[in-house]
N, C-alpha and C positions, 0 to 999 in steps of 0.2 A: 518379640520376633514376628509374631503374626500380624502385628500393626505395621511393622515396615513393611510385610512380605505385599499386604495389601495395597501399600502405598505404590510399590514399585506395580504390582499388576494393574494397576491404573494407569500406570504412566506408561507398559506399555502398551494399554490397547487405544490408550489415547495414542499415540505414537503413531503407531500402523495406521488408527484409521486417518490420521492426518498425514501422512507421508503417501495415502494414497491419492487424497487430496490434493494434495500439490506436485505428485508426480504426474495426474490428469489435467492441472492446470497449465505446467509448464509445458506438455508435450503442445496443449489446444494452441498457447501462444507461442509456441518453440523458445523458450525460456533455456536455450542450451548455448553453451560456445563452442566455438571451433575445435577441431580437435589438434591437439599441438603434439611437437615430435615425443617429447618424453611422457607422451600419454600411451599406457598399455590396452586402450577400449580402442574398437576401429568405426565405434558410430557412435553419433552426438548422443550422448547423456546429458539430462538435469542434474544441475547441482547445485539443489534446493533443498537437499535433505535437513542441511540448520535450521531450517524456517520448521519443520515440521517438528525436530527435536525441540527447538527452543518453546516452543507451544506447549508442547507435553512438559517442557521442566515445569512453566507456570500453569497450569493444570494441578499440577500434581500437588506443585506447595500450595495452592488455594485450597485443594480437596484434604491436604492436610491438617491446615489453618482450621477448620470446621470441625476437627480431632481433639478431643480434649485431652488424648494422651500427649498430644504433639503442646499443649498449653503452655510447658514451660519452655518451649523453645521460640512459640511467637509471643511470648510476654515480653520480647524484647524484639520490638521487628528491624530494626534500622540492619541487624547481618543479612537478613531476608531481602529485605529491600536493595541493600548494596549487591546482592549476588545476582539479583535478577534484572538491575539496572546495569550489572557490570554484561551479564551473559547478551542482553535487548543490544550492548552497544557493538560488543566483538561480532555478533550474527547480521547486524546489518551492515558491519564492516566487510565481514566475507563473504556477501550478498553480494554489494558493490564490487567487490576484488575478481568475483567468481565470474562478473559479469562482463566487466571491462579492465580487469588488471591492471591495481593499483602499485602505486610506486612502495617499494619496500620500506620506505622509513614513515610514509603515512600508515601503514598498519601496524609498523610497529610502535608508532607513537599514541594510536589506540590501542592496543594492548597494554602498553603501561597506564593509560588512561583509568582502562575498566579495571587494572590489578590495582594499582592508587586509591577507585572508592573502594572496593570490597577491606584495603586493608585502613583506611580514613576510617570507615565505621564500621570495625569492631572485630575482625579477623585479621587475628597479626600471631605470630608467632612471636610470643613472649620471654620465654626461656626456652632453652636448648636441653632435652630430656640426656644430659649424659650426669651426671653425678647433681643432678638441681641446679647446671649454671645457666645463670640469666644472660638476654642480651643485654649489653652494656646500657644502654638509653631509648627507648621512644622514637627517636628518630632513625637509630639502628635496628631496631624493630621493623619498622614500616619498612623502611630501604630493603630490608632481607626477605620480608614476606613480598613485596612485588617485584624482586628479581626473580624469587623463586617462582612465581606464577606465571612471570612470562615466557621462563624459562620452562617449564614443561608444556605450555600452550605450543612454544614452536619445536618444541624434543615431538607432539602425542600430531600437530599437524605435517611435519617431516614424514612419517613413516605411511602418509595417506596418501598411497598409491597405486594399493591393489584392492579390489572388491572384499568387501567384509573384513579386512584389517583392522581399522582402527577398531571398530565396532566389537571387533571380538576380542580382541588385545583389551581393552578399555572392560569389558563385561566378567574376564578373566582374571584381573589386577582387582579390580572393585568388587568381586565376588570375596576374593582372598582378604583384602583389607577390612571390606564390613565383617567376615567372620570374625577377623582380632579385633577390629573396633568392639563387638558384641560383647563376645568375649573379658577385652577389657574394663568394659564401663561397667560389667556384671561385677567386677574382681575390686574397682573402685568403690559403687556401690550396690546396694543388694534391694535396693529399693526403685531409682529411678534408672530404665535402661532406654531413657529416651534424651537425646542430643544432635546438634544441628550435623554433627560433620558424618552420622549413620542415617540422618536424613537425607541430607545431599548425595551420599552414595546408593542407596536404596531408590533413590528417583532416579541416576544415572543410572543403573541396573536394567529398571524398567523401560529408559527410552532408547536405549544401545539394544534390549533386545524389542523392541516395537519396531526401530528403524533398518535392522538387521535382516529381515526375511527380503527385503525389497532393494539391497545392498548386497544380497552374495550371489557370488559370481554363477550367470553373467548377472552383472548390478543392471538394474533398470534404472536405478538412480543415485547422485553421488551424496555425500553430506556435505562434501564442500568446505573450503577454510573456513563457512558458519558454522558447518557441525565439528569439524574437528579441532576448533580452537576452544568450543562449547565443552568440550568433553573434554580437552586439556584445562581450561580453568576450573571444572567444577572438582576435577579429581585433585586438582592441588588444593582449591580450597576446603575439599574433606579433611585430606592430610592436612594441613593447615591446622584448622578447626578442632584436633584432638589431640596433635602430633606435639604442638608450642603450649600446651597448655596441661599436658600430663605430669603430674610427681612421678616420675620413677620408684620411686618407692612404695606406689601403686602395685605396682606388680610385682613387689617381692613380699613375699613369709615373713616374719616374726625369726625364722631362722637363716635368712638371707634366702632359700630357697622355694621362691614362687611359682607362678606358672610356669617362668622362663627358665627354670634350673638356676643358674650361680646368680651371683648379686652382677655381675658383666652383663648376665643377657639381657637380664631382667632391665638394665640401666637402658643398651643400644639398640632394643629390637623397636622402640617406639621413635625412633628416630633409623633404625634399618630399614622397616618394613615398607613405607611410605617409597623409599629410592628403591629397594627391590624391584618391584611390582613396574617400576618406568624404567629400568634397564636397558631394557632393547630401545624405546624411542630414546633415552638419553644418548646410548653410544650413536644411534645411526644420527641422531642430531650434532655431537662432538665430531665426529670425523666428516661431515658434512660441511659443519663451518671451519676448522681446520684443512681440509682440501679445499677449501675456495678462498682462504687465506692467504692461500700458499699460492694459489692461481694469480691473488691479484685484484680476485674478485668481490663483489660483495658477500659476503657469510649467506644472504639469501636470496642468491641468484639462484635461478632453477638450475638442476642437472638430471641427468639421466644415471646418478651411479648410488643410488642410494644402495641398503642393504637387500630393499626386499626387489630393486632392478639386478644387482646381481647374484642372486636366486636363477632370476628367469634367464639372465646368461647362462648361468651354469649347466644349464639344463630340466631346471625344473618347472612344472605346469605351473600357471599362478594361481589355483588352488591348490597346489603342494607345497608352494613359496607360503602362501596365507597360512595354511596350517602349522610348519615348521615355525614361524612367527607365536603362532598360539603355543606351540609346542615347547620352545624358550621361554613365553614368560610361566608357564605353570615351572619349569624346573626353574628357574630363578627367584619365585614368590612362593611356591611352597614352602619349601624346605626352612622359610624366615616362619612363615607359622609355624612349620612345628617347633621350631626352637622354644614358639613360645607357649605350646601344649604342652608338651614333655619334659619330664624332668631330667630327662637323657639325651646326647645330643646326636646316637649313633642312627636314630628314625631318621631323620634330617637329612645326615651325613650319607648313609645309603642312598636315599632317594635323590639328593642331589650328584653323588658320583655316576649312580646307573642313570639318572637322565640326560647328563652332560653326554656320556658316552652315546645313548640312544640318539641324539639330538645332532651331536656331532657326524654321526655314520649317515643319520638320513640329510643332514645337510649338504654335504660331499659325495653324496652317492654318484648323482648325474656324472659327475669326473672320472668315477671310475668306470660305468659304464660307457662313457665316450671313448675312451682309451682302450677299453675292449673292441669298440669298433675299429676303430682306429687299426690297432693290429690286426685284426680279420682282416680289414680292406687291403693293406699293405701287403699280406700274403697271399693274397689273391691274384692271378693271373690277369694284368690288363687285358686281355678281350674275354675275360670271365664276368668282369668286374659289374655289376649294377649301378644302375642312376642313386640308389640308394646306399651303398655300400661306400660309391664314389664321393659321397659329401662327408662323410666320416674320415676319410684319409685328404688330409690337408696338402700333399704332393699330387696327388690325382686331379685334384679342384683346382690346385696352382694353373696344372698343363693345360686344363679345360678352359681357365677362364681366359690362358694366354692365347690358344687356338683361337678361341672366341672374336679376341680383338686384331687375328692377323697376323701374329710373331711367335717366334717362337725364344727370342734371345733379346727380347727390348725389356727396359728398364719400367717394373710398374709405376704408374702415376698417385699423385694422393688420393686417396680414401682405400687404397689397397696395399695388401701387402708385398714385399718383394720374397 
């Protein structure tokens, strides 16, 4: 533990001090673009933050590579090599994208690009940890491990919209998966607890919090489709890296009862734990390209109605939008580890019903408190009534904006309501 923990404190002071770097870089050349409708900052930002993160990844596996505990994971470099020739290609893609907004099927044709080598040489999901069944063939293999990578590269870049999101969401899931990953490699074996996919996540640890102080709100700087496609490959490639390649039978007893309690949990938590922890990007990425399916439109056209924009409809600050985000993935990736501490399922079971419920009320709250305006305003005497009290009642605001333009009995035009 204390050789990862070191690994990742490198990666994030290299992080920070390179994110300051190129945040004084890009301000000197104005290294920013315009700001567009469905952006929630109201002054130009850098979104150079990738370039800084991707430095710190390769830092960190060099500074490892020098580690003789880390030996047996670069005695074999070609996964090495592929992860950080896949990460150099996506981060100068969102370089490009960030800079002058590329067409949506050239970055997604690099995306499958860099998902292609990492799983060409040597990270591929093998077999499917539910009773030991295998993928059918090789070329089923490959195919399933680079849908699966690109598919959480644009689930973990979808959700990158508000300050400190991805960064904390990403630092939250990979906290919780390196514990099981520890955990399990311990329960595998009792000798070597060193492997690529608690390295990858341990470096990702360290540059999500290096990049993280200079990224919450207000962000002075963004990560950018470099960093947040950086932070969606590396984390499928941890899962990847442990997830396709566990016996199940790893984590059970001698009496079916291992870490995970029954011989069930024992089989799905190494194949749950991994989809947990991306929850929240996976649905706001599902109903993202399903509503623009349905529009007609490209799956990766921009919009304005992601999950964590209608947070801020609803009423919420966007760092109370940000935190309720943090606040979903710990109740949705806890409760999958403890299934697999405990031999009982009701630790788990607790914690995830009281946090659904806690999660639930602070997510919905603004609604109820608009509604309480609402009715104060309503019962208030028009010539009582305040400028403030006045935008709370939606019949008030009607009459003002119709005065406004002249009428009092004409037909609203578009972009308003009637």
């Amino acid at each position: 533990m204390r050789q990862y923990a070191l690994i990742a404190l490198a990666a994030m002071i290299i992080t920070w001090v390179l994110s300051l770097a190129v945040y004084r870089f890009a301000l000197r050349f104005k290294l920013y673009p315009p700001i567009r409708d469905r952006d929630m900052h109201s002054r130009p930002t850098p979104r150079l933050g990738g370039v800084a993160m991707f430095f710190g990844v390769a830092a960190a596996m060099t500074i490892a590579s020098f580690n003789p505990f880390f030996d047996v994971i670069f005695d074999e470099p070609g996964p090495i090599l592929a992860i950080l020739g896949a990460t150099l290609l996506i981060v100068v893609l969102g370089i490009i994208d960030d800079l002058i907004d590329l067409d949506w099927m050239i970055k997604l044709a690099g995306q499958f690009l860099a998902a292609g080598l990492i799983a060409w040489l040597g990270v591929q999901i093998y077999s499917l940890p539910i009773a030991g069944r295998t993928v059918g063939s090789s070329w089923m293999s490959f195919i399933l491990t680079v849908l699966t990578i690109v598919l959480v590269m644009n689930a973990v870049n979808f959700i990158d919209g508000l300050d400190g999101l991805v960064g904390g969401v990403a630092l939250i899931a990979n906290g919780v998966f390196f514990v099981y990953g520890y955990l399990l490699v311990r329960t595998v074996s009792q000798y070597n607890y060193f492997n690529l996919s608690l390295l990858i996540s341990a470096v990702l640890l360290g540059v999500c919090a290096g990049f993280l102080p200079l990224n919450w709100h207000p962000a002075k700087m963004f990560m950018g489709d470099a960093g947040a496609l950086l932070v969606g490959l590396l984390m499928a490639t941890s899962a990847i890296s442990i997830t396709g390649q566990i016996d199940p039978s790893a984590v059970e007893g001698s009496d079916g009862n291992g870490l995970g309690g029954s011989q069930l949990v024992g089989a799905f938590i190494p194949l749950l734990l991994p989809i947990t922890i991306l929850v929240v990007p996976l649905v706001d990425f599902s109903l993202a390209v399903f509503r623009r399916l349905r529009a007609g439109k490209s799956p990766f056209s921009a919009d304005r109605l992601h999950l964590h924009h209608r947070l801020i409809d609803m009423g919420h600050s966007e760092l109370h939008a940000v935190l309720i985000f943090y606040a979903w993935t710990v109740v949705i990736s806890v409760p999958c580890l403890f299934l697999f501490l405990f031999d009982t399922y009701w630790v788990a079971l607790v914690f995830f019903v009281a946090g659904v419920i806690a999660c639930t009320v602070a997510t919905f709250a603004p609604l109820g408190r608009r509604k309480r305006h609402e009715v104060a305003a309503q019962l208030t005497p028009d010539d009582e009534t305040s400028d403030a009290q006045r935008k709370h009642d939606p019949l008030d605001q009607s009459m003002t904006e119709t005065h406004a333009h002249g009428t009092s009995s004409a037909p609203r035009t578009e972009g308003g309501s009637s």
